[in-house]
RODO-2510 file (C-alpha; in nm, 4 decimals, decimal comma):
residues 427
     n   res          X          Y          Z
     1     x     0,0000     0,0000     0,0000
     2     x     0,1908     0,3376    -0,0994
     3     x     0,2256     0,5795     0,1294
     4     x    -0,0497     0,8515     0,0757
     5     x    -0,3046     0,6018     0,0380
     6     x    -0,1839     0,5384     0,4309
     7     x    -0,1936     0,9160     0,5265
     8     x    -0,5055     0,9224     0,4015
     9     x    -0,6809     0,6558     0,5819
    10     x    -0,5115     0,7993     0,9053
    11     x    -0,6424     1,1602     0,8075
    12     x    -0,9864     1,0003     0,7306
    13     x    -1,0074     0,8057     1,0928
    14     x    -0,8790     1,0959     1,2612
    15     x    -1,1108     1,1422     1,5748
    16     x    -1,1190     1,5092     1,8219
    17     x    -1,0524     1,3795     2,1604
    18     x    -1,1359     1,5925     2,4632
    19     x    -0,8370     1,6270     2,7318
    20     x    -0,9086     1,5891     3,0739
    21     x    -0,6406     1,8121     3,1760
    22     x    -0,3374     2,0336     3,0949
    23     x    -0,1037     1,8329     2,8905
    24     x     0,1189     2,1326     2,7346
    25     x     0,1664     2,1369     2,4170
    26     x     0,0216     2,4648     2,3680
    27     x     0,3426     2,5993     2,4338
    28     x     0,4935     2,4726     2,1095
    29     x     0,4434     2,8670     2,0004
    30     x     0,6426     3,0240     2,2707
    31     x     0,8985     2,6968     2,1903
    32     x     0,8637     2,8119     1,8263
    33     x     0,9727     3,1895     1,9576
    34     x     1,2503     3,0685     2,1901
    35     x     1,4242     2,8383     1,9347
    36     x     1,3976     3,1523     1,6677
    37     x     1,5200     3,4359     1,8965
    38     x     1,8545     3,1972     1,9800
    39     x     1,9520     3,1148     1,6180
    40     x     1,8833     3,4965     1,5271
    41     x     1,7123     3,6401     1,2074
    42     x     1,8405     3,7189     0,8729
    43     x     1,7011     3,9623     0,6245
    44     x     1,8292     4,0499     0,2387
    45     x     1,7517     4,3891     0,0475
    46     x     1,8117     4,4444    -0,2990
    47     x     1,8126     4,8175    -0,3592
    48     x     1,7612     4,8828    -0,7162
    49     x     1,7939     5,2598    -0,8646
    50     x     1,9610     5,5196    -1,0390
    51     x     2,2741     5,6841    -0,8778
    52     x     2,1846     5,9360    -0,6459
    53     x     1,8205     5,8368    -0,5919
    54     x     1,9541     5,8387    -0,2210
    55     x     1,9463     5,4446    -0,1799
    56     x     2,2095     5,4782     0,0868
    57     x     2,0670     5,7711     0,3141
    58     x     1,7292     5,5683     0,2930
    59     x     1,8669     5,2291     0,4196
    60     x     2,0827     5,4188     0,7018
    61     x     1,7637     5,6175     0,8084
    62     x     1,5196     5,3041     0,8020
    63     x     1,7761     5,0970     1,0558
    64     x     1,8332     5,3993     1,2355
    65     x     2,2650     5,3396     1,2057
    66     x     2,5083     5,4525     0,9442
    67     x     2,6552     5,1447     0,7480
    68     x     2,9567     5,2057     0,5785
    69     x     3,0066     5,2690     0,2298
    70     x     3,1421     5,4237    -0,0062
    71     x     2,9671     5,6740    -0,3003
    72     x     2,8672     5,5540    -0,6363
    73     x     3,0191     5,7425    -0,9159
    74     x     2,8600     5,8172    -1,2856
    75     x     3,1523     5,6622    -1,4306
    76     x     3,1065     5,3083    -1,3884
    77     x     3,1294     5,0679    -1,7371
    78     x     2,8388     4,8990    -1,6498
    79     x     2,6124     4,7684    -1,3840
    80     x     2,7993     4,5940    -1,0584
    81     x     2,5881     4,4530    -0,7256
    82     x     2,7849     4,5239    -0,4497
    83     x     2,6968     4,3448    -0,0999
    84     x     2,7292     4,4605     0,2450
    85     x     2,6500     4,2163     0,5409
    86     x     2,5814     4,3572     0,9171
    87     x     2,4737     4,2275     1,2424
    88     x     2,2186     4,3914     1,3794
    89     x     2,0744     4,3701     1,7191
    90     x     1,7554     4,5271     1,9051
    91     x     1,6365     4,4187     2,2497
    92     x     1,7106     4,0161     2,2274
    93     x     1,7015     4,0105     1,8614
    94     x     1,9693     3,9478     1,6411
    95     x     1,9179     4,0289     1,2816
    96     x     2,2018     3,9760     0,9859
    97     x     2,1136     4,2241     0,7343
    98     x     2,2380     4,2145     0,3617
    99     x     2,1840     4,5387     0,1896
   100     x     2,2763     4,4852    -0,2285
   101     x     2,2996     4,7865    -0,4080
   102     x     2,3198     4,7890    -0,8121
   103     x     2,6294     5,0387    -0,8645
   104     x     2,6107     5,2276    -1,1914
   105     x     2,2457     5,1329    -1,2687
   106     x     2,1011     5,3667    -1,5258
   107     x     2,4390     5,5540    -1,6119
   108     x     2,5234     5,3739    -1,9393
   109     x     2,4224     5,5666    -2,2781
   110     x     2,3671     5,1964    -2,4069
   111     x     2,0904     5,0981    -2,0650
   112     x     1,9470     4,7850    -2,2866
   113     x     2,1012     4,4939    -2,0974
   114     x     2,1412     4,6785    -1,7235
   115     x     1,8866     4,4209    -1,5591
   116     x     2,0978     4,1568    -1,6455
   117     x     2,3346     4,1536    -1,3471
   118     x     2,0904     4,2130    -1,1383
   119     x     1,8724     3,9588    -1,2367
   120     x     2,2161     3,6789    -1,2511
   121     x     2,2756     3,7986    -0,8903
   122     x     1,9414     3,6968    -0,7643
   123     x     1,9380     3,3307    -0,9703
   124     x     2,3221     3,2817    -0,8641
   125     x     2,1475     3,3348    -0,4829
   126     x     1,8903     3,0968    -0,5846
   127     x     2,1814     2,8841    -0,6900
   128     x     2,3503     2,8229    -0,4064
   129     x     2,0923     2,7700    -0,1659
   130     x     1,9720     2,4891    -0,4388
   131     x     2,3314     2,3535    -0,4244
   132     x     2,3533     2,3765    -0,0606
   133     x     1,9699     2,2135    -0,0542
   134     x     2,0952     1,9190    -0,2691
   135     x     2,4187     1,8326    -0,0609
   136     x     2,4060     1,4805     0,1139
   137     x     2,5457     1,6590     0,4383
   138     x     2,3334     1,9915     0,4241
   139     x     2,3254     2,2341     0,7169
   140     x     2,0545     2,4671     0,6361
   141     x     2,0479     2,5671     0,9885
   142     x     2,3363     2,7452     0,9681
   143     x     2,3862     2,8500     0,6498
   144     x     2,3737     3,2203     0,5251
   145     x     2,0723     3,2401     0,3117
   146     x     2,1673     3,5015     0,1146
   147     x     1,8713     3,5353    -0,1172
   148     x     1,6965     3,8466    -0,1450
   149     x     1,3471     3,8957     0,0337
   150     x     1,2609     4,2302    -0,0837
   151     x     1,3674     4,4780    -0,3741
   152     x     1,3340     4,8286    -0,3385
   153     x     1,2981     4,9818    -0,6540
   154     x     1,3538     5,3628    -0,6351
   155     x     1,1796     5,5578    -0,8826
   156     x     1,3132     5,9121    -1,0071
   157     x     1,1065     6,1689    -0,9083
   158     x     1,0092     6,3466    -1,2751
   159     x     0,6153     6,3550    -1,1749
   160     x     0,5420     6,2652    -1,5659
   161     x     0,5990     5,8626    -1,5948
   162     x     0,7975     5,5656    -1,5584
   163     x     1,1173     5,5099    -1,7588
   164     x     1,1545     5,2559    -1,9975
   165     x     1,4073     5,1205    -1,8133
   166     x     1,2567     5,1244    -1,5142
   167     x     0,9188     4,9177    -1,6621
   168     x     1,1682     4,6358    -1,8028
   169     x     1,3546     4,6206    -1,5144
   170     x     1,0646     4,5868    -1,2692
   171     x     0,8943     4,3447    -1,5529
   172     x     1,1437     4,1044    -1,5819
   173     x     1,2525     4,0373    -1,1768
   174     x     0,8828     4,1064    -1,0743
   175     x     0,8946     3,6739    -1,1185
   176     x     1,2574     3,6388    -0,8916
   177     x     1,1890     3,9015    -0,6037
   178     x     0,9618     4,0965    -0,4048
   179     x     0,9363     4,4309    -0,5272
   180     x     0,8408     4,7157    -0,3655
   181     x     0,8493     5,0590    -0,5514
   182     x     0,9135     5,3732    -0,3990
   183     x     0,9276     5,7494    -0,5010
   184     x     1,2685     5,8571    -0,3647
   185     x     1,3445     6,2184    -0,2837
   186     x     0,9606     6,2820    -0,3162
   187     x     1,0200     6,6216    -0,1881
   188     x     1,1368     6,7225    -0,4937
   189     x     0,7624     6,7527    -0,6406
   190     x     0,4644     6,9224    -0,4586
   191     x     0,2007     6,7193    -0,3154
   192     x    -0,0335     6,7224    -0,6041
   193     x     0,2298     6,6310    -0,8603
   194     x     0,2803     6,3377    -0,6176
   195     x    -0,0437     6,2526    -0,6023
   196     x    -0,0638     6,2388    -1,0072
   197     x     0,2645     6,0311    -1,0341
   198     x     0,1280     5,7358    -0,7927
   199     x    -0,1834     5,7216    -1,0298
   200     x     0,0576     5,7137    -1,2928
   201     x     0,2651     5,4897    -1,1962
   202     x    -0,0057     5,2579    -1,0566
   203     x    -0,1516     5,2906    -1,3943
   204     x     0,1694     5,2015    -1,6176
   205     x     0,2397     4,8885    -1,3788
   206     x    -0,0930     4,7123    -1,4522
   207     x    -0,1130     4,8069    -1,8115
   208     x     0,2163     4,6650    -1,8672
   209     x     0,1646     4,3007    -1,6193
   210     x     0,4243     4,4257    -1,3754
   211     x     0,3438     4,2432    -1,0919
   212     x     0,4515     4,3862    -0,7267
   213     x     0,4640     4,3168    -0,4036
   214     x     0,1269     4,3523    -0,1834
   215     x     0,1351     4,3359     0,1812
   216     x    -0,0821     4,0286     0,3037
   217     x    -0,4401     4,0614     0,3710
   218     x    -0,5235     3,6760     0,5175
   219     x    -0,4391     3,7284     0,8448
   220     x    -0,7077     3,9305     1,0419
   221     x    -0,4464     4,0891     1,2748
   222     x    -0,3084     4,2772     0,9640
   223     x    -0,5899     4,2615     0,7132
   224     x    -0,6904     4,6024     0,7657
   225     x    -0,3831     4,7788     0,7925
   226     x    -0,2140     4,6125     0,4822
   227     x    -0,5316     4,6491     0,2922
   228     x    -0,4903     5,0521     0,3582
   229     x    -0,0730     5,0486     0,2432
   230     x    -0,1702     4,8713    -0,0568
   231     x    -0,3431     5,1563    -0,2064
   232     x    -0,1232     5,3753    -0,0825
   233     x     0,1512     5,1830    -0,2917
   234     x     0,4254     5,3352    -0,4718
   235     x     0,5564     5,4618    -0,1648
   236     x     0,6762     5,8472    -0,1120
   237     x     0,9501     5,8129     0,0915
   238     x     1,2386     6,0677     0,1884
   239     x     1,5843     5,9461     0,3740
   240     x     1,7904     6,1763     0,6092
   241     x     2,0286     6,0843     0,9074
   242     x     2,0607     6,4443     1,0069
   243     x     1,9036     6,5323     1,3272
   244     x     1,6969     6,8617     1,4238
   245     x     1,5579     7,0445     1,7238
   246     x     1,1515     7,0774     1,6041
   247     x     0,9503     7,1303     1,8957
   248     x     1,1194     7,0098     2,1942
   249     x     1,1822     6,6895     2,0041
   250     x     1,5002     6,6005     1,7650
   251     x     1,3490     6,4451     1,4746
   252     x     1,5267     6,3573     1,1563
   253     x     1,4348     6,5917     0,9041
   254     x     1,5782     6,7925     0,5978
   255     x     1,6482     7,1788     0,6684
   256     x     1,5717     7,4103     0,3314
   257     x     1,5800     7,7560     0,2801
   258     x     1,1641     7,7182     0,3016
   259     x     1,1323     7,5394     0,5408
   260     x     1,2014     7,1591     0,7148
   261     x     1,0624     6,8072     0,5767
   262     x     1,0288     6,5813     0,8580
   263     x     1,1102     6,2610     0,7415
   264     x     0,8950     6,0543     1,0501
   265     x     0,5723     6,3185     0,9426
   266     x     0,3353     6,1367     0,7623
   267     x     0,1791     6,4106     0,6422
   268     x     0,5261     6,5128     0,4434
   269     x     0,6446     6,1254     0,3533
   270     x     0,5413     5,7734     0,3198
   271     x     0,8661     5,6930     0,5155
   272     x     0,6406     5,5918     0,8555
   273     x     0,4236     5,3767     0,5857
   274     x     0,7546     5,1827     0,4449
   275     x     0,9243     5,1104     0,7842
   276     x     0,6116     4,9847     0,9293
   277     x     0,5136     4,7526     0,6334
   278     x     0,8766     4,6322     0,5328
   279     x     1,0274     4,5923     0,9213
   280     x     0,7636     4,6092     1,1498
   281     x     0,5011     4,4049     0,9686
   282     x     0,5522     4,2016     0,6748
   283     x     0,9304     4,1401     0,7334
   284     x     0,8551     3,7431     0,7760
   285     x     0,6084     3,7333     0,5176
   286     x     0,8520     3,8701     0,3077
   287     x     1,1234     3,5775     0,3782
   288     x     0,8283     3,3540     0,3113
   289     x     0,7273     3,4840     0,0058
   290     x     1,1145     3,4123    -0,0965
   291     x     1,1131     3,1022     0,0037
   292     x     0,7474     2,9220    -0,1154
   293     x     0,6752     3,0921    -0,4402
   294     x     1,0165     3,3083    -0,5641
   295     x     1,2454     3,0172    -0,4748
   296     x     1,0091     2,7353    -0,5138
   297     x     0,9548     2,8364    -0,8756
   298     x     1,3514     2,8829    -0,9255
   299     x     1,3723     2,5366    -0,7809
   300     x     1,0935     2,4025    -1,0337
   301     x     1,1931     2,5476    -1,3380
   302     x     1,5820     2,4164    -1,2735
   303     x     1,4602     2,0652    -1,1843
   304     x     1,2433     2,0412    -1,4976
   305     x     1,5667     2,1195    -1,7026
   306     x     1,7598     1,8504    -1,5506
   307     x     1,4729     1,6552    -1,6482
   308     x     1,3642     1,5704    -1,2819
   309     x     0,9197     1,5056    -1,2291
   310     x     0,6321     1,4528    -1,0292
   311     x     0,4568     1,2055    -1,2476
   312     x     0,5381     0,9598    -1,5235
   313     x     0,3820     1,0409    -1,8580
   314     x     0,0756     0,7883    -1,7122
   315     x     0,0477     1,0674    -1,4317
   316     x     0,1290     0,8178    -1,1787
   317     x     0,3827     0,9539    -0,8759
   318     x     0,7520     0,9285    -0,9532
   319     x     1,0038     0,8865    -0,7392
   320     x     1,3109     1,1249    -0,7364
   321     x     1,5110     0,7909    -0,7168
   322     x     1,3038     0,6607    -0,9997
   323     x     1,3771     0,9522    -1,1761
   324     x     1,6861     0,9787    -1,1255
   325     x     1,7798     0,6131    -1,2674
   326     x     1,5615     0,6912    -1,5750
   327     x     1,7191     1,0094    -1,6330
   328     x     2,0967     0,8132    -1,5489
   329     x     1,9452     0,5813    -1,8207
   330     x     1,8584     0,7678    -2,0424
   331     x     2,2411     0,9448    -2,0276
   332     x     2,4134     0,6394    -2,0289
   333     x     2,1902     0,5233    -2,3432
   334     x     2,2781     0,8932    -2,5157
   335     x     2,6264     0,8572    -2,3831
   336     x     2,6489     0,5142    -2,5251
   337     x     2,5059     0,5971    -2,8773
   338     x     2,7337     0,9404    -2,8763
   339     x     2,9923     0,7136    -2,8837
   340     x     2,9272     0,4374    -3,1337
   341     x     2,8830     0,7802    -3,3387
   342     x     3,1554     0,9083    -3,2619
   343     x     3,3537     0,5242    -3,3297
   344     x     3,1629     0,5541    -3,6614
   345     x     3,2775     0,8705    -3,7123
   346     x     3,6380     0,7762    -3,6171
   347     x     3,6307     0,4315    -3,8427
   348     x     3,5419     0,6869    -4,1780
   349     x     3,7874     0,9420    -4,0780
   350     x     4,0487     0,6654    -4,0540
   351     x     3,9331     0,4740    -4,3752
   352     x     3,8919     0,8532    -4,5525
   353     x     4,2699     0,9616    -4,4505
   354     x     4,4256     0,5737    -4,5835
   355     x     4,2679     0,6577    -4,8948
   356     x     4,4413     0,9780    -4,8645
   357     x     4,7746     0,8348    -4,8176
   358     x     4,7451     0,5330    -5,0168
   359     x     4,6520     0,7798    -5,3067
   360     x     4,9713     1,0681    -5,1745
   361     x     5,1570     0,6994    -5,1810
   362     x     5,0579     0,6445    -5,5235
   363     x     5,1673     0,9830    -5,6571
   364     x     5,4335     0,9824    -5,4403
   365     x     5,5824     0,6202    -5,6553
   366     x     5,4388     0,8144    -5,9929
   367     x     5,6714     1,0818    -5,9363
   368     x     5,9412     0,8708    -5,8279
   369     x     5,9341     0,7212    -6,1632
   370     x     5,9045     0,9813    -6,3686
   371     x     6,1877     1,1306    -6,1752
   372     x     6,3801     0,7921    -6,2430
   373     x     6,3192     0,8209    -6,6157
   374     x     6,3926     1,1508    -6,6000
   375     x     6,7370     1,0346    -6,4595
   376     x     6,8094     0,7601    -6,6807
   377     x     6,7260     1,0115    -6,9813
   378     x     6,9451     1,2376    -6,8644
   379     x     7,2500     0,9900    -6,7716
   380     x     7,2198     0,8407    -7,1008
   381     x     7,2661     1,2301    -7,2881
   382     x     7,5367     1,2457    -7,0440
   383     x     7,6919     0,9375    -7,1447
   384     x     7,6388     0,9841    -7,5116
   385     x     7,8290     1,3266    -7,4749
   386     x     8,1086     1,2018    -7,2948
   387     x     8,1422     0,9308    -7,5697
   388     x     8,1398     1,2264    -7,8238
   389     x     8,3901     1,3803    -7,5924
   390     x     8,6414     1,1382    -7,5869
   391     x     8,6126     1,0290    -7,9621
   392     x     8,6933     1,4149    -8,0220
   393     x     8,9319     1,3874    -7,7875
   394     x     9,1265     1,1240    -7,9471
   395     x     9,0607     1,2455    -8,2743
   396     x     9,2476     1,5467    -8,1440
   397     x     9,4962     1,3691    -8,0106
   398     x     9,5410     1,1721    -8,3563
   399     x     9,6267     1,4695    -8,5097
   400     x     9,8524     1,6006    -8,2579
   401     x    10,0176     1,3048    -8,2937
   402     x    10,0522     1,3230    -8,6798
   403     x    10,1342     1,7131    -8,6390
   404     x    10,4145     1,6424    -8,4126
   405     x    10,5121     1,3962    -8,6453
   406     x    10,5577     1,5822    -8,9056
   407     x    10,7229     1,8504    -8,7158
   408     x    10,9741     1,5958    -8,6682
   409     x    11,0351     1,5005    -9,0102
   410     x    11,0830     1,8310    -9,1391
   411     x    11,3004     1,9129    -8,8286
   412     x    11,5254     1,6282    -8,9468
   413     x    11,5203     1,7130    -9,3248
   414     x    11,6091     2,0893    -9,2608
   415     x    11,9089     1,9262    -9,0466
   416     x    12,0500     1,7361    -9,3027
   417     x    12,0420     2,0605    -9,5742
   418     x    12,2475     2,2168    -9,3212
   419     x    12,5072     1,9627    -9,3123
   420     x    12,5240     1,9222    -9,6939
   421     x    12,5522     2,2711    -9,7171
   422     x    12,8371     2,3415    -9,4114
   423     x    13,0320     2,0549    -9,5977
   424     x    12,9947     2,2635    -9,9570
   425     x    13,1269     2,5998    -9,8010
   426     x    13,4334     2,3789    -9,6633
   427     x    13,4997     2,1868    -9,9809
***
């Protein structure tokens, strides 16, 4: 009998029992609590903007500290992510915070392909956790999940529209990451301007499918209150760690020539609205979010491309053992006809380069003999001229012979007319 056809026969007889007495479980919550509190929190932010959108001031005036950090330039080549980690702690509670911010974003003339990195950060997150999921010796307990729970997408404050950028950004991680999109420096446009650019932007985001984040309305302890921030989503916010005397209170607030914004006033920001939804609020809902639908479909998506499922193609259940001898079949069967090809392949490339060589081999031996008759052809001419050489050569030396001979003879006859003609002078 498989096993859910046994969990369902146990759910089926299940039967309510009435205790007697105290028994205790009904602390498992406050065990639940304990257990949390001691291994500590952890909580990732992806801020996502334009340089000097004031991504920094915001995250050092929403956790109420000043993390260190260094200033974007304009100059940068392209897109980086760069990732700060801090431990945090309030009261009991120890929180490890990992604030991501995408250096460079919308500073390139060229801005087609500046989602990219952000969107290989968040899948190389994904990643690991997977990798560190699939281990044999996993210890998920401690390990640093470093995906990100929430994106904070800071919006220029033009009052007209959304960039193109911004609506292809926010469309195409709107499926990897929580996104939550805020109106930085909104005190840079007056109230109704403000109020026209959340319409706006509210408008643009459904007419294009962008899908965002929105705050939780099943549980009745929040309903109402999330309900409210929805609509007031995007977000106004304004960030400032400088400290003034209003009242008889120091409040963080920006000092102009016309006056002061006070950043905790809710009647001058939405900054009240994001602490309270992101921190205060929906901060676990958030990690859950990651974790069941960002993550799970991550998780789905790569699994289907290994070739890992549910259900065989007669929609009965399948194993992950099952499916991972099937799929180790199916390899080794590829594997194995990859290489008979590629023997195949090897055999004709073998029989195609003897024909090669036995044909080079064959005009090698044709050359060889022409060469050879070439030779002999050429010996014999040399032969034949030597033998014309040395007949002239004897010829000549015939009649070098015969010259010298008669040299001699007349030599010998001029002698003796000498003689006849010394003994006439003396007679």
């Amino acid at each position: 009998m498989a096993a859910t056809d046994i969990a369902r026969q146990v759910g089926e007889g299940c039967r309510t029992v009435p205790l007697a007495g105290h028994v205790g479980f009904d602390s498992l919550p406050d065990q639940l609590v304990n257990k949390s509190v001691s291994q500590g929190f952890c909580f990732n932010i992806l801020c996502v903007g334009e340089t000097g959108l004031g991504k920094s001031t915001l995250m050092d005036t929403l956790f109420n500290t000043k993390f260190e950090g260094e200033p974007a330039t304009h100059t940068q080549p392209g897109v980086q992510l760069r990732s700060n980690t801090y431990d945090l702690q309030e009261s009991n509670v120890g929180l490890k915070l990992t604030i991501v911010s995408t250096v460079g974003f919308g500073d390139q003339i060229n801005k087609e392909d500046s989602y990219k990195p952000i969107m290989e950060f968040i899948d190389a997150q994904f990643e690991a956790y997977l990798q560190e999921e699939l281990k044999i010796r996993r210890v998920l307990h401690t390990y640093h999940d470093s995906r990100i729970h929430a994106c904070l997408y800071f919006i220029a404050p033009t009052g007209h529209s959304l960039k193109s950028l911004d609506l292809v950004t926010m469309k195409k991680l709107d499926s990897k990451v929580n996104i939550i999109p805020i109106i930085a420096k909104s005190d840079a446009i007056s109230k109704s301007e403000l109020t026209k650019f959340k319409i706006k932007i509210t408008s643009e985001l459904v007419s294009n499918g962008v899908q965002i984040y929105q705050f939780p309305t099943d549980d009745e302890s929040v309903a109402e209150i999330n309900g409210t921030m929805n609509a007031h989503l995007p977000f106004a916010v304004i960030g400032s760690t400088e400290e003034l005397k209003i009242g008889n209170k120091m409040m963080k607030a920006r000092q102009y020539p016309w006056g002061t914004v006070q950043v905790e006033n809710e009647a001058h920001c939405d900054f009240v609205k994001l602490r309270e939804m992101l921190i205060r609020i929906n901060m676990e809902d958030l990690r859950e979010q990651t974790h069941s639908r960002h993550y799970e479909l991550y998780r789905r998506c790569k699994l289907e491309e290994m070739g890992f499922k549910d259900t065989d193609p007669d929609s009965k259940p399948f194993s992950l053992q099952e499916t991972y001898e099937a799929k180790r079949n199916e390899f080794l069967g590829e594997l194995q006809k990859k290489e008979e090809e590629m023997r195949q392949m090897f055999v004709q490339r073998v029989k195609e380069k003897e024909a090669e060589l036995k044909e080079a081999e064959k005009e090698l031996h044709e050359k060889f003999d022409r060469l050879k008759k070439l030779h002999q052809d050429e010996k014999k001419k040399l032969e034949d001229k030597k033998k014309s050489l040395d007949d002239e050569v004897n010829a000549f030396k015939q009649r070098k012979t015969a010259a010298e001979l008669l040299q001699s003879q007349g030599s010998q006859a001029g002698g003796s007319q000498t003689l006849k003609r010394d003994k006439e002078k003396k007679n």
